[in-house]
C-alpha positions as CSV (number, residue, x, y, z in Angstrom):
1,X,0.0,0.0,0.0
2,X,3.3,2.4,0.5
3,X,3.4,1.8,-3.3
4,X,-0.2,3.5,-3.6
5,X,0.5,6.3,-1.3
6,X,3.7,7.6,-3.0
7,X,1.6,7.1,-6.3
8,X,-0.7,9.9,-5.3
9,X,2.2,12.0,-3.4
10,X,3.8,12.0,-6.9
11,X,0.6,12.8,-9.1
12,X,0.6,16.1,-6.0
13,X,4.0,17.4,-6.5
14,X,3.8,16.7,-10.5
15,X,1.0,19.3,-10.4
16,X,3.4,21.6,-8.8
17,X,1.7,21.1,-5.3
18,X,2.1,20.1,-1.8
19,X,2.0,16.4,-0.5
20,X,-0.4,14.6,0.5
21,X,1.2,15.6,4.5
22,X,1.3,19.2,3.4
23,X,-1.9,21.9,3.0
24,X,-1.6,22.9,-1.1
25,X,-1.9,26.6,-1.9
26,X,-6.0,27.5,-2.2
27,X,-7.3,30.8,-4.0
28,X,-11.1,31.4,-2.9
29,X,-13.3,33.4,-5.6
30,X,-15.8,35.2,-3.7
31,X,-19.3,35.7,-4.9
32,X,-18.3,39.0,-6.2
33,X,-15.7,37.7,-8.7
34,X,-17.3,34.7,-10.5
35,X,-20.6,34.4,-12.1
36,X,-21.9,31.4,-10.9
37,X,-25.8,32.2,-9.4
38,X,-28.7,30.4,-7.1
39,X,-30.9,30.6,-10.2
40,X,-28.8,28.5,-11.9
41,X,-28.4,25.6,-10.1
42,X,-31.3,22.9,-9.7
43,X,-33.8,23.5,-7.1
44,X,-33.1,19.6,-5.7
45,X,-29.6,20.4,-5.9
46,X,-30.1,23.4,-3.7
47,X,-32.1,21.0,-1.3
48,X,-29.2,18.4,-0.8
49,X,-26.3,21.0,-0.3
50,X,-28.6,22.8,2.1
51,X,-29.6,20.1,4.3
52,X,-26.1,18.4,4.3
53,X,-25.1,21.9,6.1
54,X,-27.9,22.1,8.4
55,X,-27.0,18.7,9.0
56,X,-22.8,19.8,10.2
57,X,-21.4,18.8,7.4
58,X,-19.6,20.7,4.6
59,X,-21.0,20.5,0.9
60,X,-19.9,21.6,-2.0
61,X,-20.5,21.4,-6.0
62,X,-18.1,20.2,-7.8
63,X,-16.6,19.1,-11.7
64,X,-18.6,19.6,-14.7
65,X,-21.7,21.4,-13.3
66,X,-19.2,24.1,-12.0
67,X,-17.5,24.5,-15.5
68,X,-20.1,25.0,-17.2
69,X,-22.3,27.3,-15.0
70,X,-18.8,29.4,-15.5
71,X,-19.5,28.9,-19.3
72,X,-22.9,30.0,-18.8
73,X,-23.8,26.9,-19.7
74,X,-27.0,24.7,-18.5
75,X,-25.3,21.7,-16.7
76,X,-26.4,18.3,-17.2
77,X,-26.5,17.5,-13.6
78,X,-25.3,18.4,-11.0
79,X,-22.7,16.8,-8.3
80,X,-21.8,17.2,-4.2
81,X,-19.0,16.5,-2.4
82,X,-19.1,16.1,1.4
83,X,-17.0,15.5,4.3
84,X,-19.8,12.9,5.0
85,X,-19.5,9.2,4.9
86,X,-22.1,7.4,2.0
87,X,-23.6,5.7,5.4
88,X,-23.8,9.5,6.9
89,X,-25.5,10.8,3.7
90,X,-27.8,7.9,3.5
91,X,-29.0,8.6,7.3
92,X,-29.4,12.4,6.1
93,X,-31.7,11.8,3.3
94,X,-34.8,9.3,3.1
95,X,-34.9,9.2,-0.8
96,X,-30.9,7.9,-1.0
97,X,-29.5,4.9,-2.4
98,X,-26.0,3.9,-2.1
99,X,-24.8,2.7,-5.5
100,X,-21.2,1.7,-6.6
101,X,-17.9,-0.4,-5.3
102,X,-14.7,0.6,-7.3
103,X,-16.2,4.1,-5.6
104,X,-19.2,4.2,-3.2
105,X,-21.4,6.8,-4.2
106,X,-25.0,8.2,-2.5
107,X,-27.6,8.7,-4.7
108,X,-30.1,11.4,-3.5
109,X,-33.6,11.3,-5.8
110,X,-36.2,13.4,-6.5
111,X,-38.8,11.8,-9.2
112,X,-36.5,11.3,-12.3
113,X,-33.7,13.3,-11.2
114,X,-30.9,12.4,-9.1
115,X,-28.5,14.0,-7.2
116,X,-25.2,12.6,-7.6
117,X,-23.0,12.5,-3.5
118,X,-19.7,11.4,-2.7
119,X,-17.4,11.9,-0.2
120,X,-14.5,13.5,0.0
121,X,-11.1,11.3,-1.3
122,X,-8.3,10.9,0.4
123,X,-5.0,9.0,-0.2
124,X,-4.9,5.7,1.4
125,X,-2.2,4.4,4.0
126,X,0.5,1.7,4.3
127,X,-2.3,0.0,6.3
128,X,-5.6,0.6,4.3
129,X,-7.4,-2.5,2.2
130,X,-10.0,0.1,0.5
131,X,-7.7,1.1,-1.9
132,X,-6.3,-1.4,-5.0
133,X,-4.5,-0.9,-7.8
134,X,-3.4,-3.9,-10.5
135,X,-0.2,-4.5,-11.6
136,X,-0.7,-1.4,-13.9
137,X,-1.5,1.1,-10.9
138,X,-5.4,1.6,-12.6
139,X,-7.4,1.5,-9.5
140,X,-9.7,-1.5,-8.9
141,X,-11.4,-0.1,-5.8
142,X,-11.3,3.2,-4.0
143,X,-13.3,3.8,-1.1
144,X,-10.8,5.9,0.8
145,X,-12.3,9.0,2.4
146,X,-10.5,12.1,3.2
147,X,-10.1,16.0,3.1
148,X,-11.0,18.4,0.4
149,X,-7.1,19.4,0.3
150,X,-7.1,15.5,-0.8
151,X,-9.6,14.9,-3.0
152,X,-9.0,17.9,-5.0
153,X,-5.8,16.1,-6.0
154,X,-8.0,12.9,-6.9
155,X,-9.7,14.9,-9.6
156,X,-8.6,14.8,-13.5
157,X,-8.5,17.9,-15.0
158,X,-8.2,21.2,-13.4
159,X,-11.1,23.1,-14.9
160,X,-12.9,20.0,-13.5
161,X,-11.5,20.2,-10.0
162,X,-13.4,23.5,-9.3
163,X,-15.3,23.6,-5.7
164,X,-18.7,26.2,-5.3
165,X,-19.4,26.2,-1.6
166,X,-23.3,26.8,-0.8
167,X,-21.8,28.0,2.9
168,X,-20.5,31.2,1.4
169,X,-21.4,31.1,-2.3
170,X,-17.6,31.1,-3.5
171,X,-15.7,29.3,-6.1
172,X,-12.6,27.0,-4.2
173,X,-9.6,26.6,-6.8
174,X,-6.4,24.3,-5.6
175,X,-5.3,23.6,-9.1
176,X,-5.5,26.8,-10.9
177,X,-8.5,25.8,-12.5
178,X,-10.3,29.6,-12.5
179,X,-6.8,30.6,-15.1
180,X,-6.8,27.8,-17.5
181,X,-11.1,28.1,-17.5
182,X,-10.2,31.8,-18.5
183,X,-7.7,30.4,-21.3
184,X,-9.6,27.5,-23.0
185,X,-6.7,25.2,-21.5
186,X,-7.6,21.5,-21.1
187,X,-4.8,20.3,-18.3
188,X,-4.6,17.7,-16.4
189,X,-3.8,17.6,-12.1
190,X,-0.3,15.5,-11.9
191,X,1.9,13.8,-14.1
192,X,-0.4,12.9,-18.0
193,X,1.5,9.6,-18.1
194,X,0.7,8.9,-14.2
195,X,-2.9,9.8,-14.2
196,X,-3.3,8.0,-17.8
197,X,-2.0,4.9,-16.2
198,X,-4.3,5.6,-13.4
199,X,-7.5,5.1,-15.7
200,X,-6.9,5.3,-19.7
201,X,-10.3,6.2,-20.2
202,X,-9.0,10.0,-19.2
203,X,-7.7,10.0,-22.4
204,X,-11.6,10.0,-24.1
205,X,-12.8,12.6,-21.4
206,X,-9.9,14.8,-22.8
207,X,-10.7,14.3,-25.9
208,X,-14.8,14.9,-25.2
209,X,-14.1,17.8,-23.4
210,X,-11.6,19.5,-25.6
211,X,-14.4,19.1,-28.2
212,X,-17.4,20.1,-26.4
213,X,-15.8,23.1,-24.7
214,X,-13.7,24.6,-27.6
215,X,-10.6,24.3,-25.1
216,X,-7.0,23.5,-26.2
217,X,-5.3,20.0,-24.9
218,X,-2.5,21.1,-22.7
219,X,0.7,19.8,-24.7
220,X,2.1,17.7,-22.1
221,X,-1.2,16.0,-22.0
222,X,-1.1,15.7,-25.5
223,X,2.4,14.0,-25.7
224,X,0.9,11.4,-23.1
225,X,-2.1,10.6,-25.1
226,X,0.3,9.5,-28.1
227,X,2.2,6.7,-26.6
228,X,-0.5,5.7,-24.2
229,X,-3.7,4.6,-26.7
230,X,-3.0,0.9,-26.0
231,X,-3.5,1.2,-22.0
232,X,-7.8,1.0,-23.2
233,X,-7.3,-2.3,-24.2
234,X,-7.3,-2.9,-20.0
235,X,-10.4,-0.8,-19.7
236,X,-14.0,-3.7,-19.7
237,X,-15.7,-3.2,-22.7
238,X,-19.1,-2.4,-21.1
239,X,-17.3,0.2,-20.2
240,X,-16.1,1.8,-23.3
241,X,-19.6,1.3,-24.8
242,X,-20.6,3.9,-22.2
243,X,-18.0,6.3,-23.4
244,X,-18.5,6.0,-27.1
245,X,-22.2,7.0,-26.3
246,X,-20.9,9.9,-24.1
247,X,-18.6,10.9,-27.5
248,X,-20.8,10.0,-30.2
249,X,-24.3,11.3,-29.1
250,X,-23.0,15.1,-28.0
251,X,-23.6,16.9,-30.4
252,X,-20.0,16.7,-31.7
253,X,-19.6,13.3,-33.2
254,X,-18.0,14.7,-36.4
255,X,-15.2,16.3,-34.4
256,X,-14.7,14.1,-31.8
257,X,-13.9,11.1,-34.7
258,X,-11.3,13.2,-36.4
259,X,-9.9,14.3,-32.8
260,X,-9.8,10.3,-32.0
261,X,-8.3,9.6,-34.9
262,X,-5.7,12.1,-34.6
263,X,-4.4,10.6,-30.9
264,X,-4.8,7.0,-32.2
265,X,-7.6,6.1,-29.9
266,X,-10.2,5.7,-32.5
267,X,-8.1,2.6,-33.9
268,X,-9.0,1.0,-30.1
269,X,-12.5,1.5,-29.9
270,X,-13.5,0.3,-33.5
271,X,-10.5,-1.5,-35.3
272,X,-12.3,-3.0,-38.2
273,X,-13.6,0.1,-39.0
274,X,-10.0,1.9,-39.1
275,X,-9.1,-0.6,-41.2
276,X,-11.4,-0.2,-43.5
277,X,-10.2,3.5,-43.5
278,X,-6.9,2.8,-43.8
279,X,-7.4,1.1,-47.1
280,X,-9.3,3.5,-48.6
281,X,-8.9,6.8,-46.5
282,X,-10.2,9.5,-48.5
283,X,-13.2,7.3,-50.4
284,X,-16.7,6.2,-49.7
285,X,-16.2,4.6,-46.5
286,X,-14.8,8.0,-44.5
287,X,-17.1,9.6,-47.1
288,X,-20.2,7.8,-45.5
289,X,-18.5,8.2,-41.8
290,X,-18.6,11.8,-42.1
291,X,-22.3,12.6,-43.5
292,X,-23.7,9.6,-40.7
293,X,-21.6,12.0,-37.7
294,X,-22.6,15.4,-39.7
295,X,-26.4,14.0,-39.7
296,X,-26.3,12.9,-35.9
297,X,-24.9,16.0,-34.9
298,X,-27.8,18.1,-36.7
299,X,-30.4,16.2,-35.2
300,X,-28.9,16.7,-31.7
301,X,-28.6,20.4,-32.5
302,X,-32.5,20.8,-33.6
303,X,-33.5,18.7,-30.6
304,X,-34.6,15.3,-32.6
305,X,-33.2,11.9,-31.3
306,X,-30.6,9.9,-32.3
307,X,-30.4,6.4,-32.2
308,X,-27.0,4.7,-31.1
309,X,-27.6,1.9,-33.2
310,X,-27.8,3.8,-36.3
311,X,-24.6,5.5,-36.4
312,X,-22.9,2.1,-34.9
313,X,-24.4,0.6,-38.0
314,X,-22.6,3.4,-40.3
315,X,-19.3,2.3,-38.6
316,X,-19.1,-1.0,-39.6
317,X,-20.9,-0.9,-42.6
318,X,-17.5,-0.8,-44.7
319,X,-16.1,-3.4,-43.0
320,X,-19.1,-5.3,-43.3
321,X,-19.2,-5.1,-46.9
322,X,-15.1,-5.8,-46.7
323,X,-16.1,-9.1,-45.4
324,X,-18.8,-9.5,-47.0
325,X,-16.3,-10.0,-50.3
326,X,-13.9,-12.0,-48.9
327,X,-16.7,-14.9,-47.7
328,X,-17.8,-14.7,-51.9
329,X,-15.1,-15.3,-53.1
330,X,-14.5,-18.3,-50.6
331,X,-17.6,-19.8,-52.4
332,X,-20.6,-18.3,-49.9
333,X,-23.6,-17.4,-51.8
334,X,-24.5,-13.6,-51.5
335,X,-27.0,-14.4,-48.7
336,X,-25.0,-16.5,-46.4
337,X,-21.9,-14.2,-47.2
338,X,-23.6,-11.3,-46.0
339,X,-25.3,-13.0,-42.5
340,X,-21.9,-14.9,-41.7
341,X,-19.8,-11.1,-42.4
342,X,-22.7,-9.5,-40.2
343,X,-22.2,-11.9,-37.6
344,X,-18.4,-11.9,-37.3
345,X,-17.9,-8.3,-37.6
346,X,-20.5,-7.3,-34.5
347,X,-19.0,-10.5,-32.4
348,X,-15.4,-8.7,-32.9
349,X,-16.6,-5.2,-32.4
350,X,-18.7,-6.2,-28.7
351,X,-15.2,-7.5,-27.8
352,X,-13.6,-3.7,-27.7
353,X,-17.4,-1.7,-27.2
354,X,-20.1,-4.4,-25.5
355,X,-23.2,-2.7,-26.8
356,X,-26.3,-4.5,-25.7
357,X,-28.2,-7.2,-27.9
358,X,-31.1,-5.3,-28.8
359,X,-28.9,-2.8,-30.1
360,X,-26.9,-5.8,-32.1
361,X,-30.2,-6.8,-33.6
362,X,-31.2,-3.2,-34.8
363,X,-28.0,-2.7,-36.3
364,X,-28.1,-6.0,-38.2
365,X,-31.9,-5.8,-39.3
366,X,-31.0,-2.4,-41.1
367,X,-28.1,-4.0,-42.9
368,X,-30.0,-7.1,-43.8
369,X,-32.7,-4.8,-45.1
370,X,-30.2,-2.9,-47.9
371,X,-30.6,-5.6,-50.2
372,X,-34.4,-5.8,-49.9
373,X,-34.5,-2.5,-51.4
374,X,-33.5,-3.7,-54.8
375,X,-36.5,-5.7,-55.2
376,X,-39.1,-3.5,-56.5
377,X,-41.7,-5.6,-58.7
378,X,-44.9,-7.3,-56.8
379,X,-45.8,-7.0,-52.9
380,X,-42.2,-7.1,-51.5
381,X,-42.2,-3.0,-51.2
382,X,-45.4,-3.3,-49.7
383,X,-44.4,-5.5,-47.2
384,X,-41.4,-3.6,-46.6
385,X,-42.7,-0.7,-45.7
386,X,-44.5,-2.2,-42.9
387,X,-41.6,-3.4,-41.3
388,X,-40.7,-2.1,-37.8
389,X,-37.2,-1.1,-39.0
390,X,-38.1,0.6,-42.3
391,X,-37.9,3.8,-41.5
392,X,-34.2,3.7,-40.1
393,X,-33.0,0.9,-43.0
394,X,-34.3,3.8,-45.5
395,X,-32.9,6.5,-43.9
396,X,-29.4,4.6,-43.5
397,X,-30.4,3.8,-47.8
398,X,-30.5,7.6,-48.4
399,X,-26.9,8.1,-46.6
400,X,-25.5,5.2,-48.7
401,X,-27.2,7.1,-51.9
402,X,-25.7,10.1,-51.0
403,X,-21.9,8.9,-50.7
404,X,-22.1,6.9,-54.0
405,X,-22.5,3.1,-52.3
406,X,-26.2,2.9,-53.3
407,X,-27.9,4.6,-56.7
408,X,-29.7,7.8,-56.8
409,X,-32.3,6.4,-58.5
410,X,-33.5,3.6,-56.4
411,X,-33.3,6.0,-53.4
412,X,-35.6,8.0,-55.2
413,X,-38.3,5.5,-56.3
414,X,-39.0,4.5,-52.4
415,X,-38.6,8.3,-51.8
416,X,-41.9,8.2,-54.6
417,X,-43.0,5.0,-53.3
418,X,-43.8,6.0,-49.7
419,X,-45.6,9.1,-50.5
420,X,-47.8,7.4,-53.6
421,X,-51.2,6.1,-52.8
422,X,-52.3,2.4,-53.0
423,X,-53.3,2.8,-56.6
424,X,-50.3,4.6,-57.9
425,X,-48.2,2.1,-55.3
426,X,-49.9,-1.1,-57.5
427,X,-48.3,0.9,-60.8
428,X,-45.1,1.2,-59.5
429,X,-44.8,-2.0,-58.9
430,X,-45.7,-3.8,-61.8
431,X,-43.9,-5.2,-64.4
432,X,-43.3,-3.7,-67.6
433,X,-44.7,-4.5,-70.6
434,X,-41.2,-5.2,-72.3
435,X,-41.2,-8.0,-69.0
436,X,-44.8,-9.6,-69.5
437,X,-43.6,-10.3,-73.3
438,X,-40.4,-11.8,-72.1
439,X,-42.7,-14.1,-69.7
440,X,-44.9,-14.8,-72.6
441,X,-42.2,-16.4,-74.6
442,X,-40.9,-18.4,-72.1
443,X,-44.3,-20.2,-72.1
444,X,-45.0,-20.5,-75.6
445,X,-40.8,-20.8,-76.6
446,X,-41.2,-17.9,-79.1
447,X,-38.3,-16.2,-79.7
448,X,-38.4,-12.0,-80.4
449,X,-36.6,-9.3,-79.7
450,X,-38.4,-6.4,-78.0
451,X,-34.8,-4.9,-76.0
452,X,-33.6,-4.4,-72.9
453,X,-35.5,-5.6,-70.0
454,X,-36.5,-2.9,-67.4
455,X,-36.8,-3.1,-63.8
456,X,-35.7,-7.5,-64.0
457,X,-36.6,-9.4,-60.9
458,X,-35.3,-10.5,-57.7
């Protein structure tokens, strides 16, 4: 446990602080000199820091919330901090669970939203079992309480480590937060490599948050990120499923992928798709990439929803296909060359993100419904429109039309054919004539030429 101890002593005096046996420097932003407000902050956020005071204890919000309320920014929720134990907070509030064992959080709620409490970190002792590390130093488990001078240091990035106490209404900076908020800088508290090591998955938060708040990635944390990509590959998949939501469904999906794939951390999370890029970087598959992030990003912006299983489906769509090609030419028919690919490629991609099977099953139902759209004579478009996942295997049609993997023109007959009633529906999807003569001779063996054959079937 020594080993864990000096660990966290060094990530304090990398950050140019004091150990963890010393009191690091503190500047205190009174009310007067930030812009954070009452008005802002959640009414049942109000209530737990309130009642965690009256109760003797300090409380305090803390990371994200703070940051962006500086922004002027509407958080997304709100978190507290405490010098109270979880079994403390539970005894202060009715309507709390306590959640969590790599780090015991309380839950306050109120109806659908919850209030987010933990308790102050500290930095473990020679003697302490609550604290483990593997043979890495990530952290396995971490229920080791302490100051706010300690848990300040726990924290990743300094313009995340920002403290507003409800006792006085000021902002509590140990890291110089307040300065690099002021200058867009992204930094993080302690040595890049140290805290990288401590959990890779800092690596994606910088990445998410240099993206989301238009802030610049502090170079030494930047040098880190290059030669320390492979550390996710120690991070559970479940887990990373959870981040490439939190990076995909922002609002900045476009820039987040080209950010990713500039630190080499894209390559991780979806292999088969950056190989499929590799081979053909500036063609249809980053082509198709691009307008699926561009359109996801424009529906978050006008408030519409996005599906996760949609854009998942336009990352592996290449490398689908890829596969797709190889399993033809090993003698599959097209059918079972396209449901073996499908298969293979989402069993190797739950490996690095474990999305859930439900969302497995949507992605392969709008692949297995591309080729459905070819057929175009008798009731098969009927039927296909009434299926559950039309509307999505369309859309995901459209995206292919526009990036040159699927024609124009059949994107524009179920365009036609969706918005056409039953009667002009019937038309469209009856043979030609040039077809019923070709028919005709079949049965009787005649033999004449009447030219190309439109619209063939399936």
């Amino acid at each position: 446990m020594s080993i864990i101890l000096n660990f966290f002593k060094k990530i304090v005096k990398s950050a140019g602080g004091k150990t963890a046996d010393e009191t690091p420097k503190v500047r205190i932003y009174p009310r007067s000199e930030h812009t954070i407000s009452r008005a802002q902050i959640s009414e049942h956020a109000l209530k737990v820091l309130y009642r965690l005071q009256k109760s003797g204890y300090d409380a305090y919000l803390v990371g994200g919330c703070v940051r962006d309320l500086l922004l002027g920014r509407e958080p997304k929720d709100f978190d507290v901090v405490t010098n109270a134990h979880p079994e403390q907070i539970k005894g202060v509030f009715r309507n709390c669970r306590l959640i969590g064992r790599r780090f015991r959080l309380a839950h306050v709620h109120f109806g659908n939203e919850v209030i987010e409490v933990a308790t102050f970190r500290g930095f473990g002792n020679e003697q302490d079992d609550n604290q483990v590390t593997n043979d890495e130093g990530r952290l396995l488990r971490d229920n080791v309480y302490g100051t706010i001078e300690q848990d300040v240091w726990r924290r990743d990035f300094t313009v995340n480590a920002l403290y507003y106490n409800i006792k006085d209404f000021s902002v509590v900076d140990y890291t110089g937060g307040m300065d690099d908020h002021k200058s867009g800088m992204l930094r993080l508290i302690g040595d890049p490599e140290i805290r990288f090591r401590e959990d890779p998955v800092r690596m994606l938060r910088a990445v998410r948050f240099a993206v989301k708040l238009g802030f610049n990635i502090d170079p030494d944390c930047r040098k880190a990120i290059y030669g320390s990509a492979d550390l996710l590959y120690s991070i559970p998949s479940a887990r990373l499923y959870d981040e490439v939501l939190k990076l995909f469904l922002s609002g900045f999906a476009l820039q987040t992928f080209e950010m990713l794939r500039h630190y080499g951390l894209f390559q991780v999370l979806f292999p088969d798709t950056e190989k499929s890029l590799a081979v053909e970087e500036n063609g249809f598959p980053k082509l198709l990439l691009i307008k699926a992030l561009q359109n996801s990003d424009n529906r978050i912006a006008e408030s519409k929803t996005v599906t996760p299983y949609f854009l998942l489906a336009a990352f592996l769509w290449e490398p689908l296909r890829m596969l797709t090609r190889i399993n033809q030419e090993r003698g599959l028919d097209d059918y079972n060359a396209f449901q073996s690919a499908a298969g293979e490629i989402l069993t190797r991609q739950v490996r690095r993100t474990a999305f859930p099977r439900h969302i497995s099953l949507a992605m392969r139902e709008v692949w297995s419904l591309q080729p459905k759209f070819e057929q175009r004579i008798g009731p098969r478009p009927a039927r296909l429109l009434t299926h559950p996942r039309f509307r999505a295997a369309y859309d995901f049609l459209l995206l292919r039309a526009e990036t040159g993997d699927a024609g124009p023109e059949l994107a524009d007959w179920w365009s036609k054919f969706q918005e056409a009633d039953e009667a002009a529906q019937k038309k469209m999807t009856q043979p030609s004539r040039n077809l019923k003569n070709t028919r005709a001779r079949r049965r009787t063996g005649k033999k004449k030429n009447t030219g190309p054959i439109e619209n063939p079937p399936s």
